[in-house]
N, CA, C and O atoms as a DFTB+ gen file, in Angstrom:
692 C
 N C O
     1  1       0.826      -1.191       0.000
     2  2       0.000       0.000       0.000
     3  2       0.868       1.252       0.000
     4  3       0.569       2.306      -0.562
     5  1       2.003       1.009       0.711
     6  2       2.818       2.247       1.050
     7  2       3.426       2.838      -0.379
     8  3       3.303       4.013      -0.725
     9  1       4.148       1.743      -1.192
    10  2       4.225       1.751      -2.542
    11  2       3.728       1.960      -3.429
    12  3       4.300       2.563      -4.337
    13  1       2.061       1.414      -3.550
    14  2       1.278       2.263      -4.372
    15  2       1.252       3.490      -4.007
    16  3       1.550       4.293      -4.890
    17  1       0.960       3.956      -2.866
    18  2       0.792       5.609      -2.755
    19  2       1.570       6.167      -3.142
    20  3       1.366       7.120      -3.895
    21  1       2.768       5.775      -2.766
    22  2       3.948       6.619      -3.391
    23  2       3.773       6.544      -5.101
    24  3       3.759       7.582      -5.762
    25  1       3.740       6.211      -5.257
    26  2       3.608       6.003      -7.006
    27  2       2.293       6.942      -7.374
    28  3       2.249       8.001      -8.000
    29  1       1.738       6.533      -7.047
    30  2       0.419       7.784      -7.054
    31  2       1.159       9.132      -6.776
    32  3       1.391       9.933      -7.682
    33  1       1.502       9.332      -5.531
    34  2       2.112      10.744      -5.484
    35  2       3.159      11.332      -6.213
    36  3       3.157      12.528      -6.505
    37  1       4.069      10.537      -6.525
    38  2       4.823      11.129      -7.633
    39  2       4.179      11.140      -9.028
    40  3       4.491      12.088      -9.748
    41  1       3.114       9.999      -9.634
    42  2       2.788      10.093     -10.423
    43  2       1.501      11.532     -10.680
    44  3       0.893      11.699     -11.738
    45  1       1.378      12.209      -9.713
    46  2       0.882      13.626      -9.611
    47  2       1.358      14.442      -9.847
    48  3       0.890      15.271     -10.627
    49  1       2.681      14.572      -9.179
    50  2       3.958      15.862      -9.403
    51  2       4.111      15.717     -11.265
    52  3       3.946      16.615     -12.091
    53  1       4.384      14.640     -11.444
    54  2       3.998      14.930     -12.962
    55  2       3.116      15.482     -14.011
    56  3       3.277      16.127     -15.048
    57  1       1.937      14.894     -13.228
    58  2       0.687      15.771     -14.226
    59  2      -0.200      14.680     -14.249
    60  3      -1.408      14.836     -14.426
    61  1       0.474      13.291     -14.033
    62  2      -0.635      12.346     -14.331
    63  2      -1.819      12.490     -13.308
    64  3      -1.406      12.727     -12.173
    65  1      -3.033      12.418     -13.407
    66  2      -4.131      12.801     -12.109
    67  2      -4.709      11.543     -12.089
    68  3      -4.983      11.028     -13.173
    69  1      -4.933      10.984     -11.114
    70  2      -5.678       9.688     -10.646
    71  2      -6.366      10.302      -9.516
    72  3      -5.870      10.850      -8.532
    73  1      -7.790      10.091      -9.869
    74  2      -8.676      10.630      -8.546
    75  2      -8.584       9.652      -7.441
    76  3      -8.462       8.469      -7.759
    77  1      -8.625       9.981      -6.148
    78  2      -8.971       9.793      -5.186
    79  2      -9.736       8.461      -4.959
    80  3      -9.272       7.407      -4.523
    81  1     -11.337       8.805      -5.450
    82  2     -12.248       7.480      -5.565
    83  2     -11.489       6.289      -5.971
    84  3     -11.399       5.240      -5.332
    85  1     -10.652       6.724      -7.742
    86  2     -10.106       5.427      -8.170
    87  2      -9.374       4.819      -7.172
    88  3      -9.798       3.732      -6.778
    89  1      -8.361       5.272      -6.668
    90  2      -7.491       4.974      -5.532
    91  2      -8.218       4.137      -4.491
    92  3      -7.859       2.991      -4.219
    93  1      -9.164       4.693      -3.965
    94  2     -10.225       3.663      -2.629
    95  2     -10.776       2.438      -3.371
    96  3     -10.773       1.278      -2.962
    97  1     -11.303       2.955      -4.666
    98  2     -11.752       1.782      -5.741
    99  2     -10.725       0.314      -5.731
   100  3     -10.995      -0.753      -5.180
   101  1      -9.587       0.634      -6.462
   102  2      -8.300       0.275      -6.080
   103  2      -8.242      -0.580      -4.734
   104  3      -8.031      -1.790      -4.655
   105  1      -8.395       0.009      -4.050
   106  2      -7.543      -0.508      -2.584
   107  2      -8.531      -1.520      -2.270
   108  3      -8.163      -2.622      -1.861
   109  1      -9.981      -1.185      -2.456
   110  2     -11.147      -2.317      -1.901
   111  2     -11.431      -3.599      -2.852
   112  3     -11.787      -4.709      -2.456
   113  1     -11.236      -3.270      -3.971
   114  2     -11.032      -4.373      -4.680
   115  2      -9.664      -4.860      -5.306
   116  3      -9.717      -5.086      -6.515
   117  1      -8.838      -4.995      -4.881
   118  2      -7.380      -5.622      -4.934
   119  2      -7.445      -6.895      -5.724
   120  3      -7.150      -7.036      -6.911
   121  1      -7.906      -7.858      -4.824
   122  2      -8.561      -9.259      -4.876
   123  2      -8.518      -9.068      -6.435
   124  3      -7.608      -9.272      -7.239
   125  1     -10.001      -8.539      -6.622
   126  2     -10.518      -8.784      -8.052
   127  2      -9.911      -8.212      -9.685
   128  3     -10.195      -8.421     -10.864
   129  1      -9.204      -7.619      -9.128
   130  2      -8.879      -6.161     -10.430
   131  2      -7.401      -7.069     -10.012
   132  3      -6.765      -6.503     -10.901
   133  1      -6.472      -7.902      -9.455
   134  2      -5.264      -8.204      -9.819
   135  2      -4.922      -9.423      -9.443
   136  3      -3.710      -9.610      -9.551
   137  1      -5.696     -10.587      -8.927
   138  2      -5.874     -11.673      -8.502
   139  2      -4.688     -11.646      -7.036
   140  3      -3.919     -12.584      -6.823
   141  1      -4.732     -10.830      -6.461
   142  2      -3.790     -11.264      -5.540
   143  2      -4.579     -11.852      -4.607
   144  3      -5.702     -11.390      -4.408
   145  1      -4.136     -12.913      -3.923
   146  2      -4.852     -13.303      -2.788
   147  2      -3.500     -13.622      -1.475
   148  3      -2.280     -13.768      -1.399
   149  1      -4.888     -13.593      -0.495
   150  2      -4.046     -14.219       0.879
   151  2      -4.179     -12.874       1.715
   152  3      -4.185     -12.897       2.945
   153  1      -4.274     -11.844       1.069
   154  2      -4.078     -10.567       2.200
   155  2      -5.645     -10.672       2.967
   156  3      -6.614     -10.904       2.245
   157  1      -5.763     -10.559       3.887
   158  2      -6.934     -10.657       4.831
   159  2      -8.015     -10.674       3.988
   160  3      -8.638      -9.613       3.937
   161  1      -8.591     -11.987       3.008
   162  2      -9.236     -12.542       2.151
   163  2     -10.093     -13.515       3.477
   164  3      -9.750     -14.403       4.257
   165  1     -11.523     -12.660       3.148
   166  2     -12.420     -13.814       3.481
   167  2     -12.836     -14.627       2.466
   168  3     -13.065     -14.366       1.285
   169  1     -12.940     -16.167       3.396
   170  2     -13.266     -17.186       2.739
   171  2     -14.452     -17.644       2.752
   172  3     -14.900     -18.204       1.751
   173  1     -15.010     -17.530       3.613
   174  2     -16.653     -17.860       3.922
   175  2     -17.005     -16.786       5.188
   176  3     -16.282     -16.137       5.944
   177  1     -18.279     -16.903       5.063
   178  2     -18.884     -16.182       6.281
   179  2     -19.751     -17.398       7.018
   180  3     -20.204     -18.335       6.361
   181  1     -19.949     -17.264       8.601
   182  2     -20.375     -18.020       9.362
   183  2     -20.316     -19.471       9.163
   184  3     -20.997     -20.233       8.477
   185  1     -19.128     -19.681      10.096
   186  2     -18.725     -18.737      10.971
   187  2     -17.842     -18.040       9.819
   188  3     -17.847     -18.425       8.650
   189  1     -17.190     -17.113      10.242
   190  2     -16.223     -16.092       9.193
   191  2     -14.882     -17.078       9.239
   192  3     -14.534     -17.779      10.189
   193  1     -14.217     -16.934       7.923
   194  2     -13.164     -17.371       7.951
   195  2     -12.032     -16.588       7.234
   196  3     -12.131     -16.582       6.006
   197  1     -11.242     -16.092       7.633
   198  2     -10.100     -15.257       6.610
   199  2      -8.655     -15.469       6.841
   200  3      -8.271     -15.753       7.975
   201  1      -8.037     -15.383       6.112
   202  2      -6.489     -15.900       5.840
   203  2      -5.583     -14.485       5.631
   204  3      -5.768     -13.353       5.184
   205  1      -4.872     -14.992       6.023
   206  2      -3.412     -13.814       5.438
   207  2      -1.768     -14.107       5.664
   208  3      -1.229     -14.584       6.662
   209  1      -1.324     -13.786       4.757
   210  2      -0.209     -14.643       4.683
   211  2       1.265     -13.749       5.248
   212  3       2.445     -14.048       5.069
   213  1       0.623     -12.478       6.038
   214  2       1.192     -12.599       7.341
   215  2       2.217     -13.427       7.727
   216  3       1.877     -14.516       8.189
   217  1       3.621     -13.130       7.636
   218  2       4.673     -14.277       8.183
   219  2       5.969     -13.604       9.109
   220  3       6.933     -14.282       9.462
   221  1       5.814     -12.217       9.414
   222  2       6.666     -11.670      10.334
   223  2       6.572     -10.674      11.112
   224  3       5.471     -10.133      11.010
   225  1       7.252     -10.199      11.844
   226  2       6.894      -9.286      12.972
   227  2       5.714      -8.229      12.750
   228  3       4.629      -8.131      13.323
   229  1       6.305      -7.449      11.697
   230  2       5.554      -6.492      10.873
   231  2       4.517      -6.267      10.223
   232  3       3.899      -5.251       9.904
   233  1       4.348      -7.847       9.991
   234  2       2.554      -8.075       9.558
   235  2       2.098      -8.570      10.352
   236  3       0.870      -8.573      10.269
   237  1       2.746      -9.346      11.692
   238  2       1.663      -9.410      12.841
   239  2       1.299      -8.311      14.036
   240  3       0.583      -8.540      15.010
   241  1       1.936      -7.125      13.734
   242  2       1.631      -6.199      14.156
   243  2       0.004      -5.654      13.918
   244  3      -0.988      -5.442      14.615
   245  1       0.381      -5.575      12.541
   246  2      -1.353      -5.192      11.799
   247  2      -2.229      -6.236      11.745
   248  3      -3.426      -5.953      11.797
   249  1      -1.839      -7.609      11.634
   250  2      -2.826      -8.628      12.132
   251  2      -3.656      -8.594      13.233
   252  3      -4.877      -8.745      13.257
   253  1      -2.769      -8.348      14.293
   254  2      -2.847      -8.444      15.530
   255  2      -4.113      -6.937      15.839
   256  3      -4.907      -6.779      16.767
   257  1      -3.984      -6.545      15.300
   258  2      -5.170      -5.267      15.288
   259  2      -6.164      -5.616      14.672
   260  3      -7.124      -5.066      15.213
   261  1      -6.666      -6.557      13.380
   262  2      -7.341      -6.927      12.887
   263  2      -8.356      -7.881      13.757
   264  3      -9.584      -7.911      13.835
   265  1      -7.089      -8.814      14.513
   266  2      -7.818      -9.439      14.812
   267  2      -8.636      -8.954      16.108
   268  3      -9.776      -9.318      16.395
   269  1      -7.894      -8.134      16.776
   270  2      -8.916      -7.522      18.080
   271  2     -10.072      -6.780      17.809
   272  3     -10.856      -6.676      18.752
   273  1     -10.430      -6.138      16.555
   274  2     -11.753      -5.637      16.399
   275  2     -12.371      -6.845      15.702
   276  3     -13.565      -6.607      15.520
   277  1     -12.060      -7.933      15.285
   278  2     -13.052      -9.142      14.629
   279  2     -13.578      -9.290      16.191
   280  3     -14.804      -9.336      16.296
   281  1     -12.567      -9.397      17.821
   282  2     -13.502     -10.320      18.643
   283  2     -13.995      -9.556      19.195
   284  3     -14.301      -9.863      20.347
   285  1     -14.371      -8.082      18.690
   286  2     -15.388      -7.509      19.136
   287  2     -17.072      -8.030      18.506
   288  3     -18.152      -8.122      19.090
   289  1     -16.650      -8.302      17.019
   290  2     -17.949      -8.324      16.643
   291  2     -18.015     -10.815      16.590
   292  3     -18.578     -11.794      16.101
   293  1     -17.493     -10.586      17.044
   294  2     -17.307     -12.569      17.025
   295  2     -17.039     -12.868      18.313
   296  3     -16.353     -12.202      19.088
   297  1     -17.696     -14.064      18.560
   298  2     -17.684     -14.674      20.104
   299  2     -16.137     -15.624      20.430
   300  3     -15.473     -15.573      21.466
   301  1     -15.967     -16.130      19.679
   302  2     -14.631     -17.121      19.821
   303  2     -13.863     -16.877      18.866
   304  3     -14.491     -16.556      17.857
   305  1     -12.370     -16.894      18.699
   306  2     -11.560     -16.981      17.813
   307  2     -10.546     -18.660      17.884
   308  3     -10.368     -19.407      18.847
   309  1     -10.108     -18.761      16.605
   310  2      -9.821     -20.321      16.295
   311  2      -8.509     -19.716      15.250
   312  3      -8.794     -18.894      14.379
   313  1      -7.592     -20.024      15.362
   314  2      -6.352     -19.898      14.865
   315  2      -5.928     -21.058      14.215
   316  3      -5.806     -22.128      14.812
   317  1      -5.552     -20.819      12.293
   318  2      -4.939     -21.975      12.194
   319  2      -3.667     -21.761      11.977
   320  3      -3.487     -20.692      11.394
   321  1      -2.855     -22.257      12.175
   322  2      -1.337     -21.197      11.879
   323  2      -0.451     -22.654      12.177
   324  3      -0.632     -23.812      12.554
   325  1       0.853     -21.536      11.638
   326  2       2.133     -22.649      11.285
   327  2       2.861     -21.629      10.483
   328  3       2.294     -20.649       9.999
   329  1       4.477     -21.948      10.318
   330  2       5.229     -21.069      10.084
   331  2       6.655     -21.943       9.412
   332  3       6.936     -23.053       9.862
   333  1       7.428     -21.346       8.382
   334  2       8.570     -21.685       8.174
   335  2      10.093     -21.890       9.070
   336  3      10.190     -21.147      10.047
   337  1      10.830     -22.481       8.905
   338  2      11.678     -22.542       9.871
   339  2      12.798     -21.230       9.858
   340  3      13.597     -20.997      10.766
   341  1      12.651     -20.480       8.659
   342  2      13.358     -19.525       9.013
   343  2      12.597     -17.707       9.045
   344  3      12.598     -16.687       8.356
   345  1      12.169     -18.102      10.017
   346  2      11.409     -17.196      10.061
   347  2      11.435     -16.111      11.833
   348  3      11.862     -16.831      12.736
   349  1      11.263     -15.433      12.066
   350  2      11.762     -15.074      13.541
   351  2      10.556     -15.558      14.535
   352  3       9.822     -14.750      15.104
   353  1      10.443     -16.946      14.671
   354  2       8.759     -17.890      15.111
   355  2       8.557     -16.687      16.218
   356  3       7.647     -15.860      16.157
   357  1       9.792     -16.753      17.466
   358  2       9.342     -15.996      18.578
   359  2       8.549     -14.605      18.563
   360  3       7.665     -14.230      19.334
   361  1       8.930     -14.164      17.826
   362  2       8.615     -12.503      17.807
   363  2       7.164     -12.494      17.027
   364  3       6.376     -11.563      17.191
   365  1       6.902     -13.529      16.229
   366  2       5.467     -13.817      15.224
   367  2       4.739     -14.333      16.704
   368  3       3.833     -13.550      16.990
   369  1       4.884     -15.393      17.680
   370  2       4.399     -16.004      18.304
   371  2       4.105     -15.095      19.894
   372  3       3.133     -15.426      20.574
   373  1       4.754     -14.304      20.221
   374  2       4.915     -12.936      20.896
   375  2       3.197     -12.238      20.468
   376  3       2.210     -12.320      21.199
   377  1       3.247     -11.691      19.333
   378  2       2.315     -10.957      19.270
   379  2       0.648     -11.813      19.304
   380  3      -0.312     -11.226      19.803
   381  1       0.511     -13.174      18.734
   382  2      -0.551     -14.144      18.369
   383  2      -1.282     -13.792      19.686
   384  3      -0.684     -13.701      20.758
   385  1      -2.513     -13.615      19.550
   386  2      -3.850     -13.619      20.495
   387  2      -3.960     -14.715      21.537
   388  3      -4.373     -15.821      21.187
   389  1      -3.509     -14.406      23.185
   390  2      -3.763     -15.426      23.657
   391  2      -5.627     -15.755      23.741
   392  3      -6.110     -16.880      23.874
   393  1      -6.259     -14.723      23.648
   394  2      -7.733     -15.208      23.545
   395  2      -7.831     -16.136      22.335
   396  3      -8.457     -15.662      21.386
   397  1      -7.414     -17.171      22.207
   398  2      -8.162     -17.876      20.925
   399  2      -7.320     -19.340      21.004
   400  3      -6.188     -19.522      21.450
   401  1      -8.178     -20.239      20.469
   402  2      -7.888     -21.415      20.123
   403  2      -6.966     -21.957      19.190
   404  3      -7.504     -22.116      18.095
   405  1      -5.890     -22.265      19.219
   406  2      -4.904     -22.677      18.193
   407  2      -5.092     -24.492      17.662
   408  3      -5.279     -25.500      18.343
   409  1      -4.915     -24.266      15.915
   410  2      -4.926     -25.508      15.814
   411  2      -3.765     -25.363      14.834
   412  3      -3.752     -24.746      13.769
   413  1      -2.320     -26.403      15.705
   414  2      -1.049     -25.704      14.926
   415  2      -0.543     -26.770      14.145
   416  3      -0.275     -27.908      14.530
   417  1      -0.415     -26.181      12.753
   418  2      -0.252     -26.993      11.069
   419  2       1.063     -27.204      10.945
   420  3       1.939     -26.825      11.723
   421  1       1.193     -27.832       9.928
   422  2       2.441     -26.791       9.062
   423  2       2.221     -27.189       7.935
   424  3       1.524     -28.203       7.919
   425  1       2.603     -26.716       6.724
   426  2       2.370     -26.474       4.960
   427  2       2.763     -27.908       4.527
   428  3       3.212     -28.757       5.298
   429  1       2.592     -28.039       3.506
   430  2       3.136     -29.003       2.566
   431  2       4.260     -28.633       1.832
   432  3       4.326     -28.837       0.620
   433  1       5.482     -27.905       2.712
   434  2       6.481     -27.532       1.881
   435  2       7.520     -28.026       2.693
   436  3       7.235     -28.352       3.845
   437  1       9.291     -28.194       2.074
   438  2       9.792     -28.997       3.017
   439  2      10.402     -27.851       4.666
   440  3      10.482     -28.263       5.823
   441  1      10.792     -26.118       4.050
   442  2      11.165     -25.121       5.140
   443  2       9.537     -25.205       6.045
   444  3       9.360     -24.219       6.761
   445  1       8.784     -25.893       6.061
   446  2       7.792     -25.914       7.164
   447  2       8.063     -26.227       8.698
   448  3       8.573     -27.338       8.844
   449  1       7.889     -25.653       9.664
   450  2       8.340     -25.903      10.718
   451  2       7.177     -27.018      11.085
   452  3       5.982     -26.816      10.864
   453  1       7.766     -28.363      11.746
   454  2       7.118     -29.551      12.323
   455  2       5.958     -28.750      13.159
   456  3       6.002     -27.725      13.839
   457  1       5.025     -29.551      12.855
   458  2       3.544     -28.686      13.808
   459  2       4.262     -28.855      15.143
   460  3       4.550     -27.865      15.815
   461  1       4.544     -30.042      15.521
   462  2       4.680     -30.898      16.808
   463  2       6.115     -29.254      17.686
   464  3       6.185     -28.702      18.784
   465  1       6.790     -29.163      16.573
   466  2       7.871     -27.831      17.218
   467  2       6.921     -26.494      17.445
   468  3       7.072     -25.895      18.510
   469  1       6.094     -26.071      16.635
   470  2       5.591     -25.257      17.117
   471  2       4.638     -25.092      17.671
   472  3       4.210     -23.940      17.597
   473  1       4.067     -25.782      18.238
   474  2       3.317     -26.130      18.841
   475  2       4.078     -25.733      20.407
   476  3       3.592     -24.773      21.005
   477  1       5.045     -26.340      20.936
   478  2       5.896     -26.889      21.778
   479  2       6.026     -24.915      22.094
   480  3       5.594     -24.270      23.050
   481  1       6.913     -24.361      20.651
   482  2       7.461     -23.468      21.020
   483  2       6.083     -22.473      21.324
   484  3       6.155     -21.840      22.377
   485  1       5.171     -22.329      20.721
   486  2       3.916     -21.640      21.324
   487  2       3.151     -21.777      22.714
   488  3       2.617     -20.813      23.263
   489  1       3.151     -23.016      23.206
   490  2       3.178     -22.927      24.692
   491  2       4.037     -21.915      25.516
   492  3       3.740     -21.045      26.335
   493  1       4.996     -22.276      25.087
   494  2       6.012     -20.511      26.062
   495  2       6.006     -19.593      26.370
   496  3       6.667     -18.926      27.166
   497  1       4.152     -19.236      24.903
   498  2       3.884     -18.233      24.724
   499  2       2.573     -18.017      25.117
   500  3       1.944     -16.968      24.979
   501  1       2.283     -18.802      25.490
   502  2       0.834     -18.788      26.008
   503  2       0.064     -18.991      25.326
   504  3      -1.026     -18.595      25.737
   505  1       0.041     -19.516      24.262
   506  2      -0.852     -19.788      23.571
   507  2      -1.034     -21.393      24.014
   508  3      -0.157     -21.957      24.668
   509  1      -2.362     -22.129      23.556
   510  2      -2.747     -23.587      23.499
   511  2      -3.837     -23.796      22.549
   512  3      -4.589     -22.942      22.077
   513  1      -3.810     -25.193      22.313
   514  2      -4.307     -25.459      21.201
   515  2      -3.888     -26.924      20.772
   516  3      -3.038     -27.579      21.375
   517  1      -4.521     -27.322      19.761
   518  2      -3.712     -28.962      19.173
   519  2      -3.189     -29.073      17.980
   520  3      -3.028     -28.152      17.180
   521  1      -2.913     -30.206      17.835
   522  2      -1.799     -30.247      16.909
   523  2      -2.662     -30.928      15.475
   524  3      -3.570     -31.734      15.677
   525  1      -2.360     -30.601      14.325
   526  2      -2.796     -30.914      12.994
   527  2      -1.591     -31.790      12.242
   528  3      -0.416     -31.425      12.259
   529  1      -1.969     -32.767      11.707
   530  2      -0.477     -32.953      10.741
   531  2      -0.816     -32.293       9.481
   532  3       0.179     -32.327       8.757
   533  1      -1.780     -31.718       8.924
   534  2      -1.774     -31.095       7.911
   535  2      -2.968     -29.791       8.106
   536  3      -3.943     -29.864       8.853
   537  1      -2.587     -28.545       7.186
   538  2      -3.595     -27.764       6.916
   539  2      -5.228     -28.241       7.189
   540  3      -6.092     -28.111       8.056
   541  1      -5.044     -28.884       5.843
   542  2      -6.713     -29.910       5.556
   543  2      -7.427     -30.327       6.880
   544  3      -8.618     -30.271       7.186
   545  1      -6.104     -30.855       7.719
   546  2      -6.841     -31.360       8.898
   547  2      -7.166     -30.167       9.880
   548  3      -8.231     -30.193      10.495
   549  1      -6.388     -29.249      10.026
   550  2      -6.744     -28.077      10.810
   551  2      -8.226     -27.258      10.686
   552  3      -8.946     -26.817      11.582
   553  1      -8.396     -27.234       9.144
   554  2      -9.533     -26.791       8.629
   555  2     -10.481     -27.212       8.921
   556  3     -11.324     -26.504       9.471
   557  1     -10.746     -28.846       8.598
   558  2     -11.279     -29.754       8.857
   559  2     -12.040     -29.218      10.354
   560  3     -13.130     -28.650      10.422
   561  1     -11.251     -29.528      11.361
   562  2     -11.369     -29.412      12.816
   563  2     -12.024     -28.473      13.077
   564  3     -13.058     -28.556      13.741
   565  1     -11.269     -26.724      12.322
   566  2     -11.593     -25.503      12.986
   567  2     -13.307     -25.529      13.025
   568  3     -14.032     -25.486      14.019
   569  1     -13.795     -25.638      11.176
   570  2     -14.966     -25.703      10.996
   571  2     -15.769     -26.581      11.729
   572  3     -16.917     -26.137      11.722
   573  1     -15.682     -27.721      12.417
   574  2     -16.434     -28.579      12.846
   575  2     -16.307     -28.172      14.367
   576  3     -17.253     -28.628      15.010
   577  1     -15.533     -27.543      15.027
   578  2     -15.762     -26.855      15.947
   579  2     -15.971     -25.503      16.382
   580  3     -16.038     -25.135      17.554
   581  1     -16.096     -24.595      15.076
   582  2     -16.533     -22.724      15.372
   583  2     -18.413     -22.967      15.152
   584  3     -19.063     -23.717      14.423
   585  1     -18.718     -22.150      15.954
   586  2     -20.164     -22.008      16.041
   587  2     -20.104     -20.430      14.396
   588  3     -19.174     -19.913      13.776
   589  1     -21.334     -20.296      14.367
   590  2     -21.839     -19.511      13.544
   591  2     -21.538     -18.263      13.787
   592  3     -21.617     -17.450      12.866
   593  1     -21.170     -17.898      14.958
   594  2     -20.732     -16.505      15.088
   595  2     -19.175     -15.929      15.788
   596  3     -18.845     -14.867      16.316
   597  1     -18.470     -17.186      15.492
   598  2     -17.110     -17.433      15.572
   599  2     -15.920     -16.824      14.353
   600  3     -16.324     -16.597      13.213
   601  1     -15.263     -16.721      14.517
   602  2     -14.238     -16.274      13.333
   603  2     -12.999     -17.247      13.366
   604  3     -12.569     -17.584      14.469
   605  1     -12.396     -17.720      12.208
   606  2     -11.373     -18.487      12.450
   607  2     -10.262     -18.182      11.127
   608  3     -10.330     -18.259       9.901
   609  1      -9.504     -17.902      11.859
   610  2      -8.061     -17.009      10.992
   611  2      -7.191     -18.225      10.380
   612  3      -7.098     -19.215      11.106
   613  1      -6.598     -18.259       9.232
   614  2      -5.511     -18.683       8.464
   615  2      -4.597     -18.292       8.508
   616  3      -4.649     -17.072       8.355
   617  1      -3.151     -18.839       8.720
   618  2      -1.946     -17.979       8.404
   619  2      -0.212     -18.448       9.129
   620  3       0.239     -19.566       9.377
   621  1       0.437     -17.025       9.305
   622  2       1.252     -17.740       9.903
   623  2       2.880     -17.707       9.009
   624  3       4.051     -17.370       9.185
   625  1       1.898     -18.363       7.892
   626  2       3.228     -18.770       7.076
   627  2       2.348     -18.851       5.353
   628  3       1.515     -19.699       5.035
   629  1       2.753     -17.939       4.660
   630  2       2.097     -18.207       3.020
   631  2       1.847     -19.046       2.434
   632  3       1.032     -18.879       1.526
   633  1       2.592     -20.747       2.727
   634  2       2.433     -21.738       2.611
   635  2       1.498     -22.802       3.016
   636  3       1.145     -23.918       2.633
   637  1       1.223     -21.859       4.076
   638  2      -0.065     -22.103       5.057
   639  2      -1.560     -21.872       4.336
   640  3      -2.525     -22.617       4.162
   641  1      -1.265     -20.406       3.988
   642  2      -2.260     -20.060       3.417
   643  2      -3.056     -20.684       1.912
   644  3      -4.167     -20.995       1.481
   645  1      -1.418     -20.591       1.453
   646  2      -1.981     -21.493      -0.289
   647  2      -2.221     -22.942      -0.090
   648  3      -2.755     -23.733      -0.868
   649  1      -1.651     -23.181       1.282
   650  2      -2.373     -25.184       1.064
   651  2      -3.873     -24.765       1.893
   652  3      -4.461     -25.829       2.083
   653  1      -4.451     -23.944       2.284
   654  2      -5.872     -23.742       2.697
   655  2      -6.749     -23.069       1.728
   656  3      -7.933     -23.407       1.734
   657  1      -6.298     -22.032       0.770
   658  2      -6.924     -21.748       0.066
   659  2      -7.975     -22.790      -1.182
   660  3      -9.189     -22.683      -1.356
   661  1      -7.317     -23.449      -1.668
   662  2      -8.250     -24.712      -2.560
   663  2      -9.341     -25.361      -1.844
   664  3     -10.458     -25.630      -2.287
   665  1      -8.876     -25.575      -0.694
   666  2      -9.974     -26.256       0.249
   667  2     -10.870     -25.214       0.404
   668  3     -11.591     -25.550       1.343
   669  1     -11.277     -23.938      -0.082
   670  2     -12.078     -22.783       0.292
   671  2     -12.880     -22.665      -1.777
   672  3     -13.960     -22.809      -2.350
   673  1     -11.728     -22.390      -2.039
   674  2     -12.079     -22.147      -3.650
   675  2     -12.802     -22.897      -4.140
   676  3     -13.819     -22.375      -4.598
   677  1     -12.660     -24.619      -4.320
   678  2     -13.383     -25.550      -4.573
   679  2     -15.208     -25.664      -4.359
   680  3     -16.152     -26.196      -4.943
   681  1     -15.038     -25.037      -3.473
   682  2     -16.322     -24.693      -2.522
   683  2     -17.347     -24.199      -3.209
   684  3     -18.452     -24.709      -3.395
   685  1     -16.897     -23.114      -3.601
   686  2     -17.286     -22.035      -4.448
   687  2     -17.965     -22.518      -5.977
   688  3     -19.008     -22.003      -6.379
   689  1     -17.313     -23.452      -6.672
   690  2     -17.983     -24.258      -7.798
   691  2     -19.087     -24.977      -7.849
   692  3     -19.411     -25.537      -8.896
């Protein structure tokens, strides 16, 4: 976002004019106008489900804000998460919501950190929750245990996100 703006703003000092609206236009439909996915992409509603591929300090900063006004308007939160091994886990695992239920994955890639390790290392942190050997199964679980007015987050690690996404897309057909 910071990048587009900037580009916008210099692309002003020039002469080029891009209104305003386009810009909000822009920003709210991302998704659709450039296929990016994973950035705080809901997947279903009720219970709500959204992903983001969120994988370091800096995006769990702004996660971490996201997610405190969702449990204003949602009764329980359900975490599916998992993370690469080189990644700074502590400082990602530092900020994670101790209000919420963890069900801890890891990707189908081989830099995936063992659920069973982070899991281990998230206790330290106060977090709890169980263990998944795969995404699918996390999903699986979250949904069969969030009520209708629950929210349950994706993420963690991008790898995370793209082995949950199909299981959402498919849906949709």
């Amino acid at each position: 976002a910071t990048t587009v703006l900037g580009a916008i703003n210099l692309l002003n000092t020039i002469g080029v004019n891009i209104p305003t609206e386009a810009v909000r236009e822009g920003f709210e439909h991302v998704v659709e106008l450039t296929g990016l996915m994973g950035r705080w992409q809901v997947l279903q509603e009720n219970p709500k489900v959204v992903c983001d591929t969120g994988h370091n300090v800096g995006g769990w900063q702004y996660l971490n804000i996201q997610l405190e006004e969702e449990l204003k308007r949602h009764k329980y939160l359900f975490m599916i998460v998992g993370m690469v091994n080189d990644k700074d886990i502590d400082g990602v695992l530092d900020l994670m919501p101790e209000k919420a239920f963890y069900f801890f994955t890891q990707a189908s890639v081989q830099r995936a950190m063992p659920a069973e390790d982070f899991a281990t290392k998230a206790i330290f942190h106060g977090l709890s929750g169980t263990i998944c050997d795969s995404v699918q199964e996390a999903v699986e679980k979250a949904l069969a245990r969030a009520g209708q007015d629950d929210i349950i987050f994706i993420g963690g690690s991008t790898f995370v996100v793209a082995d949950a996404l199909p299981l959402f897309l498919k849906r949709d057909k």
